[in-house]
HTML snippet that shows the backbone in 3Dmol.js (N, CA, C, O; Angstrom):
<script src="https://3Dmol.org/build/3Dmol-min.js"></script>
<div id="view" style="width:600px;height:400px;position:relative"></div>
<script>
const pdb = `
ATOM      1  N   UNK A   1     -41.145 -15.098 -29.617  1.00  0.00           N
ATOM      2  CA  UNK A   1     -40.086 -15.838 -30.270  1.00  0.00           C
ATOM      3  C   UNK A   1     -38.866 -14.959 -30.518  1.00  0.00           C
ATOM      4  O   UNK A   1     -37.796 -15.567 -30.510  1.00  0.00           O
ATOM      5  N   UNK A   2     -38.824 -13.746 -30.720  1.00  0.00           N
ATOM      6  CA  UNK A   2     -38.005 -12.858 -31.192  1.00  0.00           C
ATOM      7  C   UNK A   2     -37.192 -12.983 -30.299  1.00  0.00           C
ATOM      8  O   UNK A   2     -36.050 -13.441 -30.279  1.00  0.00           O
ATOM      9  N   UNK A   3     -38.208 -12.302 -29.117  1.00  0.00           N
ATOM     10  CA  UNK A   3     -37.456 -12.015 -27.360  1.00  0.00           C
ATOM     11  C   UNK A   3     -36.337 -12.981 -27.086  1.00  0.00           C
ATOM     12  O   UNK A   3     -35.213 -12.794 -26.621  1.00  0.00           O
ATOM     13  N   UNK A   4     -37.181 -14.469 -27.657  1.00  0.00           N
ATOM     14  CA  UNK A   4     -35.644 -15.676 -26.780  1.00  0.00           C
ATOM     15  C   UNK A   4     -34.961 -15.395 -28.050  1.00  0.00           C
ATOM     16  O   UNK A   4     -34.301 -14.527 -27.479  1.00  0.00           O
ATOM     17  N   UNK A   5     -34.682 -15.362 -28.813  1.00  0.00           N
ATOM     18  CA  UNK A   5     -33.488 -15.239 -29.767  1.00  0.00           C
ATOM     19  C   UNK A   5     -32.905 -14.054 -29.545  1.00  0.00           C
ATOM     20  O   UNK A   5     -31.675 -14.088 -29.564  1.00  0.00           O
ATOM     21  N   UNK A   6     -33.335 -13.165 -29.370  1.00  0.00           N
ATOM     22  CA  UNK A   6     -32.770 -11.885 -28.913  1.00  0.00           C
ATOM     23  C   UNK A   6     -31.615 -12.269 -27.284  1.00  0.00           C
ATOM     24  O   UNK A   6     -30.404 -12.209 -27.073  1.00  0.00           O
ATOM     25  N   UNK A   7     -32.672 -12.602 -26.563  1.00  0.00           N
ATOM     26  CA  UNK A   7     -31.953 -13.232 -25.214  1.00  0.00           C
ATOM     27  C   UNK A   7     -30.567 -14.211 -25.633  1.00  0.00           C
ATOM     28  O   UNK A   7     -29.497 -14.087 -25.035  1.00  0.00           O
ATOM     29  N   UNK A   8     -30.786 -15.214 -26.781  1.00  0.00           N
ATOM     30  CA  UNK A   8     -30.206 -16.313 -26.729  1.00  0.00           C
ATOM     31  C   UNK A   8     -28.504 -15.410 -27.555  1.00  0.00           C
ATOM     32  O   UNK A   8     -27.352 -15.547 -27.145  1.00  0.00           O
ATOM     33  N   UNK A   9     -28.826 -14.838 -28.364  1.00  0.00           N
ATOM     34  CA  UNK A   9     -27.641 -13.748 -28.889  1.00  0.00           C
ATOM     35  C   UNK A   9     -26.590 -13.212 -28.170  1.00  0.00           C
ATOM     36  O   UNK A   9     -25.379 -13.413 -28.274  1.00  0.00           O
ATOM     37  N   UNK A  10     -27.331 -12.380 -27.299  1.00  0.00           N
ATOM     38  CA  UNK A  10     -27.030 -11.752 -26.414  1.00  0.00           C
ATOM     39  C   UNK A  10     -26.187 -13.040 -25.190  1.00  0.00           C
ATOM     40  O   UNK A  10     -24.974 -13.235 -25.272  1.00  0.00           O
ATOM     41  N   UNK A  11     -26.820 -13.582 -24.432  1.00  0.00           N
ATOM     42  CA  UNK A  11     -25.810 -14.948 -23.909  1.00  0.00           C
ATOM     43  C   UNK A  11     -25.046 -15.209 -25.149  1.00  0.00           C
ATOM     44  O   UNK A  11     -23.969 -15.634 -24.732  1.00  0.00           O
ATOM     45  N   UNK A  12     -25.018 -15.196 -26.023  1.00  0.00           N
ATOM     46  CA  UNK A  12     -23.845 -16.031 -26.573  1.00  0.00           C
ATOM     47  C   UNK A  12     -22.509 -15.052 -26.814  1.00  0.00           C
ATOM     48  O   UNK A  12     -21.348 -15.428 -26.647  1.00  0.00           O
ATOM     49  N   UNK A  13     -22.908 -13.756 -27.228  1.00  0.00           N
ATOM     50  CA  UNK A  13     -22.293 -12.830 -27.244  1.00  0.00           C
ATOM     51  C   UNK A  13     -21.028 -12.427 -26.237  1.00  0.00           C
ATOM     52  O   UNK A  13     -19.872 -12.184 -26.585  1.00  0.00           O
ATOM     53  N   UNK A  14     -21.667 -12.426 -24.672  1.00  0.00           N
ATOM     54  CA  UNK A  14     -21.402 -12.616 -23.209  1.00  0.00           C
ATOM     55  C   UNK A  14     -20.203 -13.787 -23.338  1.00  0.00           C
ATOM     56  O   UNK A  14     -19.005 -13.505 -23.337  1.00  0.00           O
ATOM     57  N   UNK A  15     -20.741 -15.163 -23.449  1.00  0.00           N
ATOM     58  CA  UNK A  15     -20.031 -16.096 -23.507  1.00  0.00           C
ATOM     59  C   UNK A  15     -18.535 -15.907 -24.526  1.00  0.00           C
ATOM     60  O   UNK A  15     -17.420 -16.385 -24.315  1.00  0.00           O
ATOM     61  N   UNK A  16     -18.869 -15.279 -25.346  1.00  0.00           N
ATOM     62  CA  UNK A  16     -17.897 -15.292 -26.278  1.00  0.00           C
ATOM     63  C   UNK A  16     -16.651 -14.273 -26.012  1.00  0.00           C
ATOM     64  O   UNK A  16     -15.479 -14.573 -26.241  1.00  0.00           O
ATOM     65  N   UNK A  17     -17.206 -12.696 -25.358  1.00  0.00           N
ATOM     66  CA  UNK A  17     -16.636 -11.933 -24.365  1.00  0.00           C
ATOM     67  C   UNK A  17     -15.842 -12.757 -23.930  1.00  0.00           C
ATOM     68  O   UNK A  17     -14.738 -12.994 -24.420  1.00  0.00           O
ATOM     69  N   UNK A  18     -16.366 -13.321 -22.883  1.00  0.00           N
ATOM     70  CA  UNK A  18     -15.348 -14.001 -21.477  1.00  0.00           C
ATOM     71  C   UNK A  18     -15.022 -14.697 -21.964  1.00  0.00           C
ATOM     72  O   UNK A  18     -13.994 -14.979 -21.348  1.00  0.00           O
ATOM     73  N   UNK A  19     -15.144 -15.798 -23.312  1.00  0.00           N
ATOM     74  CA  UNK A  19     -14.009 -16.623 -23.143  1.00  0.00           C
ATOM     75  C   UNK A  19     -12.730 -16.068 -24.175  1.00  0.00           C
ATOM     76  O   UNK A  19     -11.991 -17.030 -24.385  1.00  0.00           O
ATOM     77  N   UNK A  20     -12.341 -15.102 -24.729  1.00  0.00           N
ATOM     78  CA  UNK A  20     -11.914 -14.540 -25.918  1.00  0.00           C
ATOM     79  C   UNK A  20     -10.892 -13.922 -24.638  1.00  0.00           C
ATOM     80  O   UNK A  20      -9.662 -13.947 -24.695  1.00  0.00           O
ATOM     81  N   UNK A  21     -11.592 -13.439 -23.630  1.00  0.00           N
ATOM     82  CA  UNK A  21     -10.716 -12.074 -22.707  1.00  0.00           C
ATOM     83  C   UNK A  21      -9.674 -13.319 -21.515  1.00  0.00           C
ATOM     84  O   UNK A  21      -8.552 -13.343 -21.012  1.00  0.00           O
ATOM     85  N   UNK A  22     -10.363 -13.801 -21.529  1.00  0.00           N
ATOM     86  CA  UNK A  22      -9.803 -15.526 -20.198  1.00  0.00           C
ATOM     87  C   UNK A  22      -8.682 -15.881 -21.060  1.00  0.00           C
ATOM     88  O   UNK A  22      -7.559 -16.009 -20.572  1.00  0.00           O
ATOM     89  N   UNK A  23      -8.952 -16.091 -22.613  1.00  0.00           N
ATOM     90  CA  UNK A  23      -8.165 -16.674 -23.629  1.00  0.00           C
ATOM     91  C   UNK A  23      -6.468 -15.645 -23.757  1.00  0.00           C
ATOM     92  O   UNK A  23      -5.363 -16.174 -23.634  1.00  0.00           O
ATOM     93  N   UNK A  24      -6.695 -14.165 -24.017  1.00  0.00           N
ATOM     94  CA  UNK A  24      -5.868 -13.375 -23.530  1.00  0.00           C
ATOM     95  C   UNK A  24      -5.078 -13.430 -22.453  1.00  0.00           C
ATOM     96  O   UNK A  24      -3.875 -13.692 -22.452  1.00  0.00           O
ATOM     97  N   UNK A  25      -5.726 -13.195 -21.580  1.00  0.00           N
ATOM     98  CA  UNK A  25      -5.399 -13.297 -20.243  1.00  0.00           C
ATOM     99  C   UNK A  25      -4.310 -14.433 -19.569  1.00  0.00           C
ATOM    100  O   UNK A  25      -3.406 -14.164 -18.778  1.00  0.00           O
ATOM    101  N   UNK A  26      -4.696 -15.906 -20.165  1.00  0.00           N
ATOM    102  CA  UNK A  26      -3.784 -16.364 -19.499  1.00  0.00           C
ATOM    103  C   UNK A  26      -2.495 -17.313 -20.963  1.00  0.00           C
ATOM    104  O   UNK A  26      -1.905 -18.392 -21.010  1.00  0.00           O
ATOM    105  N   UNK A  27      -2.599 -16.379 -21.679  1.00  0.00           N
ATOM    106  CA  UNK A  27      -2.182 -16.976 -23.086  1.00  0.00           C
ATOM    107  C   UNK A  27      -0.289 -16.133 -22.595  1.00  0.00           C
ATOM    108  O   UNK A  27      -0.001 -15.182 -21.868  1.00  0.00           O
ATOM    109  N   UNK A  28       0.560 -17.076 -23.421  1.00  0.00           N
ATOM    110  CA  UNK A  28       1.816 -16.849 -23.154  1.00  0.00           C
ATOM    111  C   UNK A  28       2.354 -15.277 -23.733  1.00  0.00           C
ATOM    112  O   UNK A  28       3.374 -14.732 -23.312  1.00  0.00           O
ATOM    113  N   UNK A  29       1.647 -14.825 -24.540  1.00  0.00           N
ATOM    114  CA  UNK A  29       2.285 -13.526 -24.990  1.00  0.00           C
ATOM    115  C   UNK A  29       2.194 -12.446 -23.968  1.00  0.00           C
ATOM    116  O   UNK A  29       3.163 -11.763 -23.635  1.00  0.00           O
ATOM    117  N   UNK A  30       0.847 -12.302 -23.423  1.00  0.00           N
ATOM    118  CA  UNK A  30       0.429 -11.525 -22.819  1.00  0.00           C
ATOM    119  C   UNK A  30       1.305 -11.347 -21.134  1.00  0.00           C
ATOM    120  O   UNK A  30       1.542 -10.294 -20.541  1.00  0.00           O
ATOM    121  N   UNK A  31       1.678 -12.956 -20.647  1.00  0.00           N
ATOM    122  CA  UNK A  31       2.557 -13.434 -19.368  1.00  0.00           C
ATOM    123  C   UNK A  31       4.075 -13.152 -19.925  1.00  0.00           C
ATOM    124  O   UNK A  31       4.788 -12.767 -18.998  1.00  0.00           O
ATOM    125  N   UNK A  32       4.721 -13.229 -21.086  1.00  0.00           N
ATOM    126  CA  UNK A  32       6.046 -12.262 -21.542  1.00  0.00           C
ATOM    127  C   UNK A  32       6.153 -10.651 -21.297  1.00  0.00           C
ATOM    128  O   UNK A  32       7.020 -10.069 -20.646  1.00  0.00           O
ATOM    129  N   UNK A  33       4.848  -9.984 -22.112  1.00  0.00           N
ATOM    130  CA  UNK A  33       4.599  -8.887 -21.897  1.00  0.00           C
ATOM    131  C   UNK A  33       4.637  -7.992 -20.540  1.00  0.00           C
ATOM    132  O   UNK A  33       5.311  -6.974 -20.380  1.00  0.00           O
ATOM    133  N   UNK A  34       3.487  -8.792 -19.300  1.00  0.00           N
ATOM    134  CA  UNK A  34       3.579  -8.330 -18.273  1.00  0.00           C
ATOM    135  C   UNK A  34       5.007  -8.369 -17.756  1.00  0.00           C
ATOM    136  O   UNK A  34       5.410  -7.309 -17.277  1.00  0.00           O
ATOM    137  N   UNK A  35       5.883  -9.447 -17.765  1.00  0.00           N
ATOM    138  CA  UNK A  35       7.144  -9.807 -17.093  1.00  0.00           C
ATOM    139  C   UNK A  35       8.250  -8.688 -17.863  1.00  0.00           C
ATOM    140  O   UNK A  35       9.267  -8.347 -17.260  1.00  0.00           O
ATOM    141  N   UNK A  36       7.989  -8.245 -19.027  1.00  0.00           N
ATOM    142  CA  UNK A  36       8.837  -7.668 -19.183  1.00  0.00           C
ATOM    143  C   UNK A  36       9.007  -6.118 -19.250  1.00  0.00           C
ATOM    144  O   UNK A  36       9.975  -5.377 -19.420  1.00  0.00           O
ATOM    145  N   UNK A  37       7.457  -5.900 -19.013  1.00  0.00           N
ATOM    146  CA  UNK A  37       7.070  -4.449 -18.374  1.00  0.00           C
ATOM    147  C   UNK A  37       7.824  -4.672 -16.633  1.00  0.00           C
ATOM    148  O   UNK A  37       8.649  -3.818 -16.309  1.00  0.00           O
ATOM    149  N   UNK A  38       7.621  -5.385 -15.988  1.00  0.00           N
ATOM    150  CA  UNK A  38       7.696  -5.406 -15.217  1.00  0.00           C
ATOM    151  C   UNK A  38       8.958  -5.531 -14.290  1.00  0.00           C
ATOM    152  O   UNK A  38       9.147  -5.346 -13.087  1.00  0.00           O
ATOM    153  N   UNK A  39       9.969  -6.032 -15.648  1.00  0.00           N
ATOM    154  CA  UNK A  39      11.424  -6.152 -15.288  1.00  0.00           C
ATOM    155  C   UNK A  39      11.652  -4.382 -15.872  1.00  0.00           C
ATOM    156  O   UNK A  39      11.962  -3.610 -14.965  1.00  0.00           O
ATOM    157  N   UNK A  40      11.573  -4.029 -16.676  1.00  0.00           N
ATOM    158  CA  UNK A  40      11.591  -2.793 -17.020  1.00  0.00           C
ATOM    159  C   UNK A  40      11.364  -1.757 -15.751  1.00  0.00           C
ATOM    160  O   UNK A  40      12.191  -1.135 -15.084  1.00  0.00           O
ATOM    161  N   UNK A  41      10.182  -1.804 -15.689  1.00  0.00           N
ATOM    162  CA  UNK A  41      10.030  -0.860 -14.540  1.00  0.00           C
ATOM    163  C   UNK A  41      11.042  -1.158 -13.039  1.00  0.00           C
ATOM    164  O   UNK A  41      11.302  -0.191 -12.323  1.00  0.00           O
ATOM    165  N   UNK A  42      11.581  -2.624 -12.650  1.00  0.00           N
ATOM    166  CA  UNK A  42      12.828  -2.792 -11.645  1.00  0.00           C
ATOM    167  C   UNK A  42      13.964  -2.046 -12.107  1.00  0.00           C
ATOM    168  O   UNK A  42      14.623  -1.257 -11.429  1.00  0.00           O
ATOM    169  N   UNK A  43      14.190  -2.427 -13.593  1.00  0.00           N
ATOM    170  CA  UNK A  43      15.281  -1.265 -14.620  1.00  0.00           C
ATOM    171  C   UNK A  43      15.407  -0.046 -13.992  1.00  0.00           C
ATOM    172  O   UNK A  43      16.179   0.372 -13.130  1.00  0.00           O
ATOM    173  N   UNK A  44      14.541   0.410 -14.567  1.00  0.00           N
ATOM    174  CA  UNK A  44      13.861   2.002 -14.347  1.00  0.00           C
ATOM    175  C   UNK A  44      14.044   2.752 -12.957  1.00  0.00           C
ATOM    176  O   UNK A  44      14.403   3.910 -12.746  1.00  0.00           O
ATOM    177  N   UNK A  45      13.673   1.702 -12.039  1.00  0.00           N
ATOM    178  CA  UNK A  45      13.910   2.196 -10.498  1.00  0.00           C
ATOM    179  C   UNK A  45      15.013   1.955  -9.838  1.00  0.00           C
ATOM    180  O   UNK A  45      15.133   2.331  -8.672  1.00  0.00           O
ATOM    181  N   UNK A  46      15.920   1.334 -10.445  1.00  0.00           N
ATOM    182  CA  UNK A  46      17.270   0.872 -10.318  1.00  0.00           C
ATOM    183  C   UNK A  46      18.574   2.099 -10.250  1.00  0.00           C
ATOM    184  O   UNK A  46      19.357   2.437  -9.363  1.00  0.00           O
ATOM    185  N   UNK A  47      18.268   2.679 -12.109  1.00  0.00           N
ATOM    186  CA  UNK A  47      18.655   3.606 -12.489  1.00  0.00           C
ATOM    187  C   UNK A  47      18.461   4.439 -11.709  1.00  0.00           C
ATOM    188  O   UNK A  47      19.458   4.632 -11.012  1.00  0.00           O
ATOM    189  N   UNK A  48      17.171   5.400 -11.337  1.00  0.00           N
ATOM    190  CA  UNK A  48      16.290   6.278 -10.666  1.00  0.00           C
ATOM    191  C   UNK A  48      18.065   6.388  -9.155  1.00  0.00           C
ATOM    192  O   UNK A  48      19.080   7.064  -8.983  1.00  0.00           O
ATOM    193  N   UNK A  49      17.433   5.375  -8.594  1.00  0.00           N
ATOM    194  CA  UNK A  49      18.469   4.951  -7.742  1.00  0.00           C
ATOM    195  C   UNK A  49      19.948   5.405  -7.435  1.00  0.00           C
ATOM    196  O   UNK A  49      20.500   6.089  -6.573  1.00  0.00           O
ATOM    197  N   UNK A  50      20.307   4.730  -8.506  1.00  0.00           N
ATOM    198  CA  UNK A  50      21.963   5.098  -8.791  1.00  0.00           C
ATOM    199  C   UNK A  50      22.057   6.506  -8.897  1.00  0.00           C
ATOM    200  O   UNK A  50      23.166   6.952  -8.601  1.00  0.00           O
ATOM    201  N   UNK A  51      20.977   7.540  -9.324  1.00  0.00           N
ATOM    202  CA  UNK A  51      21.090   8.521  -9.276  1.00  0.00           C
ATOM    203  C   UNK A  51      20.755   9.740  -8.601  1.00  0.00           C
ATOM    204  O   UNK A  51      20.907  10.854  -9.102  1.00  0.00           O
ATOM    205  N   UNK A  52      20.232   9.485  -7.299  1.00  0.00           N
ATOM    206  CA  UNK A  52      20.270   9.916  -6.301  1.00  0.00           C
ATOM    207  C   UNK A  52      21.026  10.548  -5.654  1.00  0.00           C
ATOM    208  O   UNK A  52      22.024   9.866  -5.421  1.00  0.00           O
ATOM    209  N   UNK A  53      21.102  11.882  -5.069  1.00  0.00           N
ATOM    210  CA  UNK A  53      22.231  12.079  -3.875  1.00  0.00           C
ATOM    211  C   UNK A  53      21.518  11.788  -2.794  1.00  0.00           C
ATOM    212  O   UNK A  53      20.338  11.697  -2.455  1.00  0.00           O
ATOM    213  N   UNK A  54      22.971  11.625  -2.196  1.00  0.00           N
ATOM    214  CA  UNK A  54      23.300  11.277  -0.919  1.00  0.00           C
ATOM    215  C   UNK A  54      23.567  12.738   0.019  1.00  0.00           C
ATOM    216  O   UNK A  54      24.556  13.465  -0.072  1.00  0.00           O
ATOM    217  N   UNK A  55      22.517  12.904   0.831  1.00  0.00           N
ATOM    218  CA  UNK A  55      22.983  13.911   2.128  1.00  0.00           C
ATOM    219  C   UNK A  55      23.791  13.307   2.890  1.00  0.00           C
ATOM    220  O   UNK A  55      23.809  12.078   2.957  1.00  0.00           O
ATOM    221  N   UNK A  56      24.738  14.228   3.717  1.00  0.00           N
ATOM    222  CA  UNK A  56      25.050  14.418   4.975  1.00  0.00           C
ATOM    223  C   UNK A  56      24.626  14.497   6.391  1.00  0.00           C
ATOM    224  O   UNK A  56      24.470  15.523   7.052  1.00  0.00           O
ATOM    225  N   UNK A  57      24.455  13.213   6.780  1.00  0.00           N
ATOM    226  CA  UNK A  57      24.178  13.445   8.057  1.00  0.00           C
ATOM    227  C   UNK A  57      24.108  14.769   9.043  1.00  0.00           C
ATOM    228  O   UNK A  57      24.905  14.679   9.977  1.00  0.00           O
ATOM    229  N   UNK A  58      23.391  15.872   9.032  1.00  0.00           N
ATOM    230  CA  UNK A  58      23.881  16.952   9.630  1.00  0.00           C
ATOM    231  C   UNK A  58      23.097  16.992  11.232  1.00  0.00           C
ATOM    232  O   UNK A  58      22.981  18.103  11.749  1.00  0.00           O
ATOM    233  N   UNK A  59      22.653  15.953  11.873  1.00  0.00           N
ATOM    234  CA  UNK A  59      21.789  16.186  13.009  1.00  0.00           C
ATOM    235  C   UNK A  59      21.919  15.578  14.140  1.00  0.00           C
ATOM    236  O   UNK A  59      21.161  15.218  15.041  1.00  0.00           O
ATOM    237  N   UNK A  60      23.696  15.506  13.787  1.00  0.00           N
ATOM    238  CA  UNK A  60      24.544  15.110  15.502  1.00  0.00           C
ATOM    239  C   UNK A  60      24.544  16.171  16.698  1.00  0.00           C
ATOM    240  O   UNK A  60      24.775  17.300  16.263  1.00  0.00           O
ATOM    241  N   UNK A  61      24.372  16.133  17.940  1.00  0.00           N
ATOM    242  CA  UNK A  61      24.268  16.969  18.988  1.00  0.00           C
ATOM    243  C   UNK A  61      23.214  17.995  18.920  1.00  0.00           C
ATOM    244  O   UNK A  61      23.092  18.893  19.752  1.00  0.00           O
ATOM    245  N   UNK A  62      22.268  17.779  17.631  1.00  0.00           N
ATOM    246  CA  UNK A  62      21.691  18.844  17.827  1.00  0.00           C
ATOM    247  C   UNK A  62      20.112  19.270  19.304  1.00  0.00           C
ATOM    248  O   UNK A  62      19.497  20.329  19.434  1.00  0.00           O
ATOM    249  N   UNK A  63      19.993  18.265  19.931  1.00  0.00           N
ATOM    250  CA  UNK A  63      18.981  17.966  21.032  1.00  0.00           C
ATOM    251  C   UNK A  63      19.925  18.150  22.267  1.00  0.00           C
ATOM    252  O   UNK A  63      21.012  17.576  22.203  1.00  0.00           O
ATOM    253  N   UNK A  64      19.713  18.688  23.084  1.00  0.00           N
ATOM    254  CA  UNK A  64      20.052  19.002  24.400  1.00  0.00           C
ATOM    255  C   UNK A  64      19.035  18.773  25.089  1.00  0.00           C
ATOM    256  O   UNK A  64      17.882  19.074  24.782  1.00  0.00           O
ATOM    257  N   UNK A  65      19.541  18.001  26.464  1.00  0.00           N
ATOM    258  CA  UNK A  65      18.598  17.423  27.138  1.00  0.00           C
ATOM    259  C   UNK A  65      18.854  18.027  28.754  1.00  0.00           C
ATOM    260  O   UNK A  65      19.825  17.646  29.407  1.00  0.00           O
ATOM    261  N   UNK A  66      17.835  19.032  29.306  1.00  0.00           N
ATOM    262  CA  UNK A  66      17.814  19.614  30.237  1.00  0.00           C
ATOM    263  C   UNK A  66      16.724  18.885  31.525  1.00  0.00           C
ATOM    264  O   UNK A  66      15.539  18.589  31.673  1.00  0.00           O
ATOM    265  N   UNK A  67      17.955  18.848  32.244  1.00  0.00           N
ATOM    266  CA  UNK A  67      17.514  18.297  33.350  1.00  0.00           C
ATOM    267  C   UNK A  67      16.787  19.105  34.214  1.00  0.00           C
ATOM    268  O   UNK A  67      17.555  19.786  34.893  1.00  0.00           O
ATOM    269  N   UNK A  68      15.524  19.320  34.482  1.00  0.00           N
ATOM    270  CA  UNK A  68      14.706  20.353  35.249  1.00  0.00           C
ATOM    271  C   UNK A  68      14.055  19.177  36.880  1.00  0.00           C
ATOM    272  O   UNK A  68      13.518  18.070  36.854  1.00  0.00           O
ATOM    273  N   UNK A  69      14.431  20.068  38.080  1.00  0.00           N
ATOM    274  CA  UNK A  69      13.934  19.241  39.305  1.00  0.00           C
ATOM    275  C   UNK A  69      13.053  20.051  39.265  1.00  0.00           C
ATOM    276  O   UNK A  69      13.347  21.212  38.981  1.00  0.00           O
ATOM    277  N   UNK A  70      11.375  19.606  39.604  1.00  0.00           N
ATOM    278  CA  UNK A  70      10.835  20.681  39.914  1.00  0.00           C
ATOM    279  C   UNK A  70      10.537  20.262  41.036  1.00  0.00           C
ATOM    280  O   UNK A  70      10.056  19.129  41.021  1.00  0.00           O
ATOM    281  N   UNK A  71      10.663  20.873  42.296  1.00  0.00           N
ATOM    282  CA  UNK A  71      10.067  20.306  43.830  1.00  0.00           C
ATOM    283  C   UNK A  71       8.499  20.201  44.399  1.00  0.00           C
ATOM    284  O   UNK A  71       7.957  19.475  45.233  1.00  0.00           O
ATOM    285  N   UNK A  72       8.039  21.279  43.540  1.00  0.00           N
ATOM    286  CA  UNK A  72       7.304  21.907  44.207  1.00  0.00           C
ATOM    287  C   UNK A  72       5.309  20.945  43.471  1.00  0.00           C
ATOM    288  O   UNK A  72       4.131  21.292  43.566  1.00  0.00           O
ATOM    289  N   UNK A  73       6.040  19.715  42.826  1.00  0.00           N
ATOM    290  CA  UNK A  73       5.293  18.838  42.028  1.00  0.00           C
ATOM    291  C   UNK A  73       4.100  18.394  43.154  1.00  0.00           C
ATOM    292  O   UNK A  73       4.448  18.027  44.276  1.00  0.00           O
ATOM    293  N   UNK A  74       2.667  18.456  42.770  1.00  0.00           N
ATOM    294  CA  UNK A  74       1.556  17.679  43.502  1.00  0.00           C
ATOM    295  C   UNK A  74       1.722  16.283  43.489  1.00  0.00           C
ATOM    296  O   UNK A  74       1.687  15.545  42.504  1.00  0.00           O
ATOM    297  N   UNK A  75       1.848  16.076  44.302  1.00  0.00           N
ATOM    298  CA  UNK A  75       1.558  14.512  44.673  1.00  0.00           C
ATOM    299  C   UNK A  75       0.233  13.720  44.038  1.00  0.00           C
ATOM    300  O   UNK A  75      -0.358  12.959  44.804  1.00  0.00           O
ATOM    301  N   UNK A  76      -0.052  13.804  43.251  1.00  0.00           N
ATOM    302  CA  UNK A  76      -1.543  12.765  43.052  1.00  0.00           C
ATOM    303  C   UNK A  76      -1.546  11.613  43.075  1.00  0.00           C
ATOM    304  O   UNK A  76      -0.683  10.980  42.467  1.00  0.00           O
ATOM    305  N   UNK A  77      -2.978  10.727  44.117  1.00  0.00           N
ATOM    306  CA  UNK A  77      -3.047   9.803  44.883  1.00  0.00           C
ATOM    307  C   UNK A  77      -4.380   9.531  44.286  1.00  0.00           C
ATOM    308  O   UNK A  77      -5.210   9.882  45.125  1.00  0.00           O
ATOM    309  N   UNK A  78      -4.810   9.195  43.517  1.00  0.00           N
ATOM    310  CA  UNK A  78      -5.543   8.908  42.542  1.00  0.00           C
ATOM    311  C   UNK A  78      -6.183   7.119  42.508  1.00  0.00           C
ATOM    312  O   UNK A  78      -7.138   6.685  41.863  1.00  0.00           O
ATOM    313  N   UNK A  79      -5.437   6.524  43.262  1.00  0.00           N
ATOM    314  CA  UNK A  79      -5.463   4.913  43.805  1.00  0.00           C
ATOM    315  C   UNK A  79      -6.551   5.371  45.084  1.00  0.00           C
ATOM    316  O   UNK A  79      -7.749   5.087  45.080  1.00  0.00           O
ATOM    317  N   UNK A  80      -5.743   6.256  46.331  1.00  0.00           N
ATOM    318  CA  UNK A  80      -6.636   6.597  47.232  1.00  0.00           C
ATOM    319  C   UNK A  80      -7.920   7.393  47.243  1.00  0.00           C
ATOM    320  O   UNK A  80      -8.487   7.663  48.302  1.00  0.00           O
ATOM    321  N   UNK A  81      -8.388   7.776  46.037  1.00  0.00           N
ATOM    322  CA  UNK A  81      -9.270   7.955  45.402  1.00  0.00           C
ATOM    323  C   UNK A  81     -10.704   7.261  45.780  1.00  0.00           C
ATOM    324  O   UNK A  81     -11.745   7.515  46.385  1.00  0.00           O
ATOM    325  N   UNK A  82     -10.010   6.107  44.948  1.00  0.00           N
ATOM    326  CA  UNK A  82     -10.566   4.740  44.899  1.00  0.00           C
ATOM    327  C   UNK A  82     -10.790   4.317  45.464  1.00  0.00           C
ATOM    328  O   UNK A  82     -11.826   3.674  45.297  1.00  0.00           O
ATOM    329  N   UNK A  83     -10.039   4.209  46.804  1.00  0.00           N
ATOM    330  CA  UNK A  83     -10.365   3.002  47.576  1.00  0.00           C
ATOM    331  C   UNK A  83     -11.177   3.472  48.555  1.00  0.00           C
ATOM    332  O   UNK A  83     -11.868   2.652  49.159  1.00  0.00           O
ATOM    333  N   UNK A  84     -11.263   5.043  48.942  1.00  0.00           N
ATOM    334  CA  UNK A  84     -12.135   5.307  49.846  1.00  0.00           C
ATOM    335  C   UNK A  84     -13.517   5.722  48.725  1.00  0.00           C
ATOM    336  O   UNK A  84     -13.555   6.352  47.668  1.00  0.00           O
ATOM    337  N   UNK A  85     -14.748   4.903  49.697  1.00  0.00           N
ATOM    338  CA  UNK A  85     -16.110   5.049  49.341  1.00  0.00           C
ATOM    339  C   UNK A  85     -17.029   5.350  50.381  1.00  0.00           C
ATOM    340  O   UNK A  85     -18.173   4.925  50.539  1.00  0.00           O
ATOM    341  N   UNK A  86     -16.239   6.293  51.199  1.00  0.00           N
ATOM    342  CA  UNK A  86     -17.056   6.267  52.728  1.00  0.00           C
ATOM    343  C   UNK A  86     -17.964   7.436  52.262  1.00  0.00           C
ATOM    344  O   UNK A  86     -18.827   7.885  53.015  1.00  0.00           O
TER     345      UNK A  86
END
`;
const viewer = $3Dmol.createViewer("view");
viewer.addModel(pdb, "pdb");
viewer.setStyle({}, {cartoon: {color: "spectrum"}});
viewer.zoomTo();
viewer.render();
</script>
């Protein structure tokens, strides 16, 4: 007898948890709160922002592009490979 009253406590306990935290959760103070942490922190990164420097582009011409012929390149035939199975 103890055991189910013990059990039955305990569920009610549970029940009372979740509905107390659900009750929070979707209650209007708590949906102000988040929104206005949350405009805050856009604030915050806004500012952050505005205060930034700005570099100088410094990495015009700096790549040179050398044209190398090499003649003396292997041919690989790598198709004809393939196709002979003799």
């Amino acid at each position: 007898m103890i055991k189910e009253i013990k059990y039955l406590i305990f569920f009610f306990i549970i029940v009372i948890f979740i509905f107390f935290t659900t009750k929070y959760y979707f209650s209007d103070t708590n949906k102000k709160k988040t929104y206005r942490t949350l405009n805050n922190f856009d604030k915050q990164i806004n500012n952050y922002q505005k205060k930034l420097p700005v570099l100088d582009d410094d990495t015009k011409n700096i790549i040179e592009y050398v044209e190398q012929k090499d003649t003396k390149k292997k041919k690989f035939n790598f198709w004809k490979l393939l196709e002979s199975d003799d």
